[in-house]
N, CA, C and O atoms as a GROMACS GRO file, in nm:
protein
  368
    1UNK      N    1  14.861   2.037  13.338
    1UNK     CA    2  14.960   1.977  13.422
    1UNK      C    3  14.951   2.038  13.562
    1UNK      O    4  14.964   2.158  13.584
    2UNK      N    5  14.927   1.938  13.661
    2UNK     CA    6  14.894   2.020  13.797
    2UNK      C    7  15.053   2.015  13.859
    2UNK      O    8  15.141   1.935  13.825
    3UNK      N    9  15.060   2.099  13.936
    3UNK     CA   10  15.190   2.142  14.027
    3UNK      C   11  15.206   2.066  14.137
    3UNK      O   12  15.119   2.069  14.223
    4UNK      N   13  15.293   2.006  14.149
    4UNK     CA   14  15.343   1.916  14.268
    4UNK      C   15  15.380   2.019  14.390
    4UNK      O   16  15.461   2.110  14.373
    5UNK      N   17  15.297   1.993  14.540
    5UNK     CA   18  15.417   2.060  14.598
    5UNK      C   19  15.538   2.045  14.617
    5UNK      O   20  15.594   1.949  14.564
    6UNK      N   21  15.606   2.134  14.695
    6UNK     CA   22  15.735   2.124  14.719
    6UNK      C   23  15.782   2.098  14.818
    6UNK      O   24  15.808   2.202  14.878
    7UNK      N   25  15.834   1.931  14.920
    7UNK     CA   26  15.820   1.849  15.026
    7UNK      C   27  15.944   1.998  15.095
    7UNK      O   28  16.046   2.056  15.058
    8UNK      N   29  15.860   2.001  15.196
    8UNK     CA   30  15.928   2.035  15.307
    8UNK      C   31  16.042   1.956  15.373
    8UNK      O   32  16.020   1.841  15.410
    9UNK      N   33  16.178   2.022  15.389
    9UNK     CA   34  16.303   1.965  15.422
    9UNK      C   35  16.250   1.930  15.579
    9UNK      O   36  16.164   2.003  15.628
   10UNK      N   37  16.300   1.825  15.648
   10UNK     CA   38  16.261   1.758  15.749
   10UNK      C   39  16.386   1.856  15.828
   10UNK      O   40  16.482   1.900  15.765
   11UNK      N   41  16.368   1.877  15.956
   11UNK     CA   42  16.458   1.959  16.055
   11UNK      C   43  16.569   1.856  16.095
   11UNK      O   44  16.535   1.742  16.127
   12UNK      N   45  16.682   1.887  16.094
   12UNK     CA   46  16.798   1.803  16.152
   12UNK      C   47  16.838   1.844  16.260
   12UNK      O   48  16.885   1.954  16.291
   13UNK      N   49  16.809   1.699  16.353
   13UNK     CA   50  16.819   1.734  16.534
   13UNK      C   51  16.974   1.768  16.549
   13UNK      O   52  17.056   1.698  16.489
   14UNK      N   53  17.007   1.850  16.611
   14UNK     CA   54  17.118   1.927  16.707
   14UNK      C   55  17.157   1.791  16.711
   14UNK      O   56  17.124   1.678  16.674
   15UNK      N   57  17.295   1.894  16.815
   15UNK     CA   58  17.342   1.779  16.876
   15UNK      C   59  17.313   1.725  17.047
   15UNK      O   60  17.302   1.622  17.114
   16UNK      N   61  17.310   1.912  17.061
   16UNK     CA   62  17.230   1.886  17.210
   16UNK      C   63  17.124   1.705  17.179
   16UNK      O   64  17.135   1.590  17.220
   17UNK      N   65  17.047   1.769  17.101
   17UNK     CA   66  16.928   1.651  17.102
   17UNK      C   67  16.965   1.546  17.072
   17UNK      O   68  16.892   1.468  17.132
   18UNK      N   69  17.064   1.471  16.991
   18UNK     CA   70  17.095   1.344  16.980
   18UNK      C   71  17.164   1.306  17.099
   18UNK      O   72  17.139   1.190  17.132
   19UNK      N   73  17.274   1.394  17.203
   19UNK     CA   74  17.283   1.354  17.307
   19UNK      C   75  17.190   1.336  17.426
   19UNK      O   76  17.216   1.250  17.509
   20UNK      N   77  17.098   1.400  17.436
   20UNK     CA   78  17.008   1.354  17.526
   20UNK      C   79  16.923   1.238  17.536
   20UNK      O   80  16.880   1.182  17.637
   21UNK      N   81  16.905   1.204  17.387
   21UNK     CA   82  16.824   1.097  17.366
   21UNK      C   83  16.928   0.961  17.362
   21UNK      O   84  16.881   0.850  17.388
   22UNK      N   85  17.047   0.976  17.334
   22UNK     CA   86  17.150   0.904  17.370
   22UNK      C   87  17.154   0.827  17.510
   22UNK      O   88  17.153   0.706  17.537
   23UNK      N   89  17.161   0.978  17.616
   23UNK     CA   90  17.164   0.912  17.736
   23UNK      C   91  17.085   0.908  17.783
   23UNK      O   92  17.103   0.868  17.899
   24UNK      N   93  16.935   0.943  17.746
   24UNK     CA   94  16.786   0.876  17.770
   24UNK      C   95  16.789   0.750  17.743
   24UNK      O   96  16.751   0.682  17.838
   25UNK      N   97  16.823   0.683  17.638
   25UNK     CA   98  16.873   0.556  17.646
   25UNK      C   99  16.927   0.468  17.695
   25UNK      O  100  16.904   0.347  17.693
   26UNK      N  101  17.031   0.547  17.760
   26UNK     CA  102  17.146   0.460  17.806
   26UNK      C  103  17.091   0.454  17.950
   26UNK      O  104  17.097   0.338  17.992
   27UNK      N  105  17.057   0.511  18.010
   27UNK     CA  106  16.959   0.548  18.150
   27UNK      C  107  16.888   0.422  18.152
   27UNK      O  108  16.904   0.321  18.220
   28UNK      N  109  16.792   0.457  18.048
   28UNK     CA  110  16.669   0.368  18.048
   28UNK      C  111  16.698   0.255  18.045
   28UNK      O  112  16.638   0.190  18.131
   29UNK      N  113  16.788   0.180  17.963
   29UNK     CA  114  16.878   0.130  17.980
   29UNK      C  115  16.904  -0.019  18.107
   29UNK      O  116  16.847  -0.125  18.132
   30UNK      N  117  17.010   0.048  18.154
   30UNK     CA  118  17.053   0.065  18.220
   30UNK      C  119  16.957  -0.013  18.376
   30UNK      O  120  16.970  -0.110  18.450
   31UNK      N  121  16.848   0.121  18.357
   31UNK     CA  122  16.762   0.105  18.463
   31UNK      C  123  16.685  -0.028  18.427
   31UNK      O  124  16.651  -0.082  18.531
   32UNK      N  125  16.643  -0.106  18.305
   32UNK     CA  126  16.567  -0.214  18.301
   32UNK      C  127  16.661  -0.345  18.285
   32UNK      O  128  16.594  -0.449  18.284
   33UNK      N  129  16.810  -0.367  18.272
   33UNK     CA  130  16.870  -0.427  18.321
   33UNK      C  131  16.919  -0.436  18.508
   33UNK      O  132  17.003  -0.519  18.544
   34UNK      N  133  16.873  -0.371  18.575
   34UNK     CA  134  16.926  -0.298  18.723
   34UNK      C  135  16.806  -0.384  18.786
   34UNK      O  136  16.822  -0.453  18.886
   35UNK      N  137  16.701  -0.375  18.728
   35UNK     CA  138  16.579  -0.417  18.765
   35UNK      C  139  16.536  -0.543  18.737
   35UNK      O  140  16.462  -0.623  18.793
   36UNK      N  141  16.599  -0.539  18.642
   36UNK     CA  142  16.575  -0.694  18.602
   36UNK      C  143  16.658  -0.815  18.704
   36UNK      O  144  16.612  -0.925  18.736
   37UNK      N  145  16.802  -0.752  18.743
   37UNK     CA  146  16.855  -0.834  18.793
   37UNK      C  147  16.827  -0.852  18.950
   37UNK      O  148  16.859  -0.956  19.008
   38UNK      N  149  16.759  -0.734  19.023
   38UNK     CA  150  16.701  -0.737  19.144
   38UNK      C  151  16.607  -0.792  19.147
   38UNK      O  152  16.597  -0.870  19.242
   39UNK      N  153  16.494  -0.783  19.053
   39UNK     CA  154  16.379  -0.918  19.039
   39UNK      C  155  16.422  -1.066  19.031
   39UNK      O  156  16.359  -1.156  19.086
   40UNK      N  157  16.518  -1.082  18.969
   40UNK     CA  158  16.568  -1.205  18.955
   40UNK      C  159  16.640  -1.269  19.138
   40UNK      O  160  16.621  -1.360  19.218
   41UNK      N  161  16.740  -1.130  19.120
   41UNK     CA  162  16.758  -1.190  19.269
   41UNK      C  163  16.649  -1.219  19.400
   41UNK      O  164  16.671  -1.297  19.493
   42UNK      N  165  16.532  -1.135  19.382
   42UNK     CA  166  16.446  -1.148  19.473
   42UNK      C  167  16.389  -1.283  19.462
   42UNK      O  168  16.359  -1.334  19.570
   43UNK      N  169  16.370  -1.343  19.371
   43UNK     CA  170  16.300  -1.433  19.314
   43UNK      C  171  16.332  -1.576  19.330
   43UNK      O  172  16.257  -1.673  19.319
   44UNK      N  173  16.483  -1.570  19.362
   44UNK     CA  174  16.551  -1.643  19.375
   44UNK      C  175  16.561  -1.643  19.514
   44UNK      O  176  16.536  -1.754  19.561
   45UNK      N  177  16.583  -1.574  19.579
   45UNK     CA  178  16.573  -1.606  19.764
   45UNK      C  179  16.468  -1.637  19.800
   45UNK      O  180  16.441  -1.711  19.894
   46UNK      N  181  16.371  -1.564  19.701
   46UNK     CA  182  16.207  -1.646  19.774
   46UNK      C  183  16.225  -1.834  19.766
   46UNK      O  184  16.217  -1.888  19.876
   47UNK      N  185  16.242  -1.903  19.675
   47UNK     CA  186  16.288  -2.025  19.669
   47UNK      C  187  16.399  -2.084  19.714
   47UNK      O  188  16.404  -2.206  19.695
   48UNK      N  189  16.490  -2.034  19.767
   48UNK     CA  190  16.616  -2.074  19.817
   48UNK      C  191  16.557  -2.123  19.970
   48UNK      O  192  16.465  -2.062  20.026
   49UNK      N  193  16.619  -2.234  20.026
   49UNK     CA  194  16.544  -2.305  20.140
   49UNK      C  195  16.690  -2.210  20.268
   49UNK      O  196  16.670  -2.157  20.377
   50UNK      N  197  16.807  -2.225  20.199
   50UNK     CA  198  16.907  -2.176  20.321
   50UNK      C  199  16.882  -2.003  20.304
   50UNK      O  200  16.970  -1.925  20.342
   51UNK      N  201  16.806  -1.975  20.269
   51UNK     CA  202  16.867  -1.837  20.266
   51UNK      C  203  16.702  -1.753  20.338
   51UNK      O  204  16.611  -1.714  20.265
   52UNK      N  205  16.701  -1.745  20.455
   52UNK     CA  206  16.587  -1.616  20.496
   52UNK      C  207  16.528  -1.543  20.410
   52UNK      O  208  16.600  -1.498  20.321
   53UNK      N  209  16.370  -1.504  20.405
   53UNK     CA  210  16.366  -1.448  20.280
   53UNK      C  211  16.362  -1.288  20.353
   53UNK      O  212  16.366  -1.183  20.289
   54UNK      N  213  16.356  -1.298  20.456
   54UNK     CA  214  16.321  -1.119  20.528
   54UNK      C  215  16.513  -1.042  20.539
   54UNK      O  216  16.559  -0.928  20.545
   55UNK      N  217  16.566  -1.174  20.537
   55UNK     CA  218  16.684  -1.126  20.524
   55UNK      C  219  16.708  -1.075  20.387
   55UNK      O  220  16.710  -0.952  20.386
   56UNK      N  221  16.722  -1.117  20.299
   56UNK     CA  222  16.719  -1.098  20.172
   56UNK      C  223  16.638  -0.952  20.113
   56UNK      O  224  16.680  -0.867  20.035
   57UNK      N  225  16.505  -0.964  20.184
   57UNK     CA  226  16.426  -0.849  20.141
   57UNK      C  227  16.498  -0.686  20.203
   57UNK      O  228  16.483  -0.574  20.155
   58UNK      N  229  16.558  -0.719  20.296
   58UNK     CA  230  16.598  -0.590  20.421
   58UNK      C  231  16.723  -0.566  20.371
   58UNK      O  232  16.762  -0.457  20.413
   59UNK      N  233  16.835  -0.640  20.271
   59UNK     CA  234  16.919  -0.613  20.217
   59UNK      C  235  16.918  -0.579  20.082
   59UNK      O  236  17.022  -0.560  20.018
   60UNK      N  237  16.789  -0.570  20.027
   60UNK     CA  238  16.793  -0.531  19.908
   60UNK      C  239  16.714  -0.446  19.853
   60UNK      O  240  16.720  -0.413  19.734
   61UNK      N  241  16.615  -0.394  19.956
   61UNK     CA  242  16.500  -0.310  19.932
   61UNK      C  243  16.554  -0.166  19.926
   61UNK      O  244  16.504  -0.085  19.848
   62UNK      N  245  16.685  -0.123  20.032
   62UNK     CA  246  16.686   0.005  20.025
   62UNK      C  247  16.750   0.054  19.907
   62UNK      O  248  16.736   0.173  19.878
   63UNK      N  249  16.857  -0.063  19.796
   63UNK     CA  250  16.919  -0.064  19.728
   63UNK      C  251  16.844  -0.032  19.571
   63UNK      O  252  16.873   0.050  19.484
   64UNK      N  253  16.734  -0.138  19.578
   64UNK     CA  254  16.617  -0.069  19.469
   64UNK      C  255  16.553   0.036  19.494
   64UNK      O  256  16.520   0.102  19.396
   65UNK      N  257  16.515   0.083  19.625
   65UNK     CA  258  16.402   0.183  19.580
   65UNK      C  259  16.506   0.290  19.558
   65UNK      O  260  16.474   0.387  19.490
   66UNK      N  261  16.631   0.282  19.611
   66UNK     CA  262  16.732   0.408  19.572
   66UNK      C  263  16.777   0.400  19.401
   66UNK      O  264  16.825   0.504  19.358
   67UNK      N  265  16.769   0.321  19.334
   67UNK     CA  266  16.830   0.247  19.218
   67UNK      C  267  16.680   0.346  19.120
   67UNK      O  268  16.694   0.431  19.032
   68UNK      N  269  16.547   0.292  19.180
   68UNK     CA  270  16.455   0.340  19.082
   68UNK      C  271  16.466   0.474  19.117
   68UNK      O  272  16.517   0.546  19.031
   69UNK      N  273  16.426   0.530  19.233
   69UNK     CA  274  16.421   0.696  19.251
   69UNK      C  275  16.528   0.751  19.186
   69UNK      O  276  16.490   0.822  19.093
   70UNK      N  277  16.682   0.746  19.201
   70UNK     CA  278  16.763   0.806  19.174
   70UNK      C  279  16.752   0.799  18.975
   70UNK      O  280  16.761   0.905  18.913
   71UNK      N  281  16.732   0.669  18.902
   71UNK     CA  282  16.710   0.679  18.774
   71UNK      C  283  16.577   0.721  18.722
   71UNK      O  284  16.551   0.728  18.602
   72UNK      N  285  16.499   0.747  18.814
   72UNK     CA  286  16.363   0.798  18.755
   72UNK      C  287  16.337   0.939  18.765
   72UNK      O  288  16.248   1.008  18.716
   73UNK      N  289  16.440   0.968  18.841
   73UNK     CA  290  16.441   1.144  18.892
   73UNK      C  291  16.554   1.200  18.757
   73UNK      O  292  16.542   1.305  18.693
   74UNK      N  293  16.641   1.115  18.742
   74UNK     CA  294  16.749   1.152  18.625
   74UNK      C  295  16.661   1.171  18.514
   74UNK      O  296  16.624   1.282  18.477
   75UNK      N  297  16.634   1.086  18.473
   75UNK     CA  298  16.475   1.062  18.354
   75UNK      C  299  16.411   1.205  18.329
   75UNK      O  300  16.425   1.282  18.234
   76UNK      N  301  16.337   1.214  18.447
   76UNK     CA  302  16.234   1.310  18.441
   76UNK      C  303  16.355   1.490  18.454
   76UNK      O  304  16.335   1.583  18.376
   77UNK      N  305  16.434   1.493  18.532
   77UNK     CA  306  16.506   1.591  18.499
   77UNK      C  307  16.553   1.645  18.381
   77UNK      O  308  16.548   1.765  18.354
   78UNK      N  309  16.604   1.547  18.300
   78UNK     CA  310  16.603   1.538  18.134
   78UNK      C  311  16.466   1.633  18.067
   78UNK      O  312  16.434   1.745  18.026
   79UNK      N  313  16.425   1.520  18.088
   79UNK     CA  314  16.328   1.607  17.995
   79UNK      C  315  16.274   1.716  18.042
   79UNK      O  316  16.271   1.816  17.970
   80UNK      N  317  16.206   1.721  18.204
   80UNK     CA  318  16.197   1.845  18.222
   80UNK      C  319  16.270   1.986  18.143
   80UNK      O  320  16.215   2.083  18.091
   81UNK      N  321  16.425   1.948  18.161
   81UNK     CA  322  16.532   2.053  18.100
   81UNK      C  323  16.484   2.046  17.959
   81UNK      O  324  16.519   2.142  17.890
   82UNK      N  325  16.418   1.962  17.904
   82UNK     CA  326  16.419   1.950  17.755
   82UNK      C  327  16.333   2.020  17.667
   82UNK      O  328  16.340   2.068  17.554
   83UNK      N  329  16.173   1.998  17.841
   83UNK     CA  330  16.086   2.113  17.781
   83UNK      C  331  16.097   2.240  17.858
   83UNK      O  332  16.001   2.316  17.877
   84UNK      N  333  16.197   2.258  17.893
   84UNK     CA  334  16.249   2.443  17.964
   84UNK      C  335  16.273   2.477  17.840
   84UNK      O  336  16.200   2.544  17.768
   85UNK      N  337  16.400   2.422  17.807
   85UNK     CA  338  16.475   2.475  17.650
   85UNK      C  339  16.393   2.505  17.532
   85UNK      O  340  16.428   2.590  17.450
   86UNK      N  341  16.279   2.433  17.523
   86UNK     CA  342  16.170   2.450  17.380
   86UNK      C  343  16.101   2.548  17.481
   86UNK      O  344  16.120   2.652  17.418
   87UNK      N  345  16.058   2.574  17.556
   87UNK     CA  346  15.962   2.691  17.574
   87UNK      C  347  16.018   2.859  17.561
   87UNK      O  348  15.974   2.958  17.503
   88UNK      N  349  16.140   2.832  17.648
   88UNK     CA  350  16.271   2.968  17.660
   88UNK      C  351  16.266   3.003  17.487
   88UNK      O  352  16.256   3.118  17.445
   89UNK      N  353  16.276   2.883  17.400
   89UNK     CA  354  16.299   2.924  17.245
   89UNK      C  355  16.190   2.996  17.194
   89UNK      O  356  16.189   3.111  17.148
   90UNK      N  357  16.096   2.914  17.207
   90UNK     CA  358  15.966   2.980  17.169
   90UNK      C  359  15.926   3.148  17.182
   90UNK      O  360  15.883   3.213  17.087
   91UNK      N  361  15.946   3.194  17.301
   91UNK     CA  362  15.928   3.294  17.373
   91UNK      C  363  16.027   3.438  17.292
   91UNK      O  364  15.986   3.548  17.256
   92UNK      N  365  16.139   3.389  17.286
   92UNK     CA  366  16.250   3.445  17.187
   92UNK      C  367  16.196   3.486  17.065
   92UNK      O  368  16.270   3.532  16.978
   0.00000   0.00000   0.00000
């Protein structure tokens, strides 16, 4: 009769970690609805006959690239902090 091993118990994430990935989500989120609706709006002034399209572009450009930088810097701050915390542990 051969010996079965014995399954290793799987690690149960913190809570730190379910919140981060929470609001990694909700971010992410967030950010592909934000984007979605500025594509749409862009998209839509390009075809609109009353509406300028340089007008349109000059009122909405500074609003996205602030929209992506500011949620892509949140993003990457996250995790950055995420792999500080696993290395600081390690080291311990």
């Amino acid at each position: 009769m051969t010996k079965k091993p014995i399954p290793k118990p799987k690690p149960t994430p913190d809570t730190r970690d379910k919140l981060t990935l929470y609001v990694t989500l909700m971010v992410s989120t967030t950010l592909c609805i934000s984007v979605l609706a500025m594509v749409i709006s862009f998209m839509l002034g390009l075809w609109a006959k009353e509406v300028d399209n340089a007008e349109i572009f000059k009122m909405i450009s500074p609003a996205f690239s602030t929209l992506i930088g500011g949620m892509i810097g949140f993003l990457s701050g996250i995790k950055l902090m995420q792999n500080d915390d696993k290395s600081k542990s390690c080291k311990d």
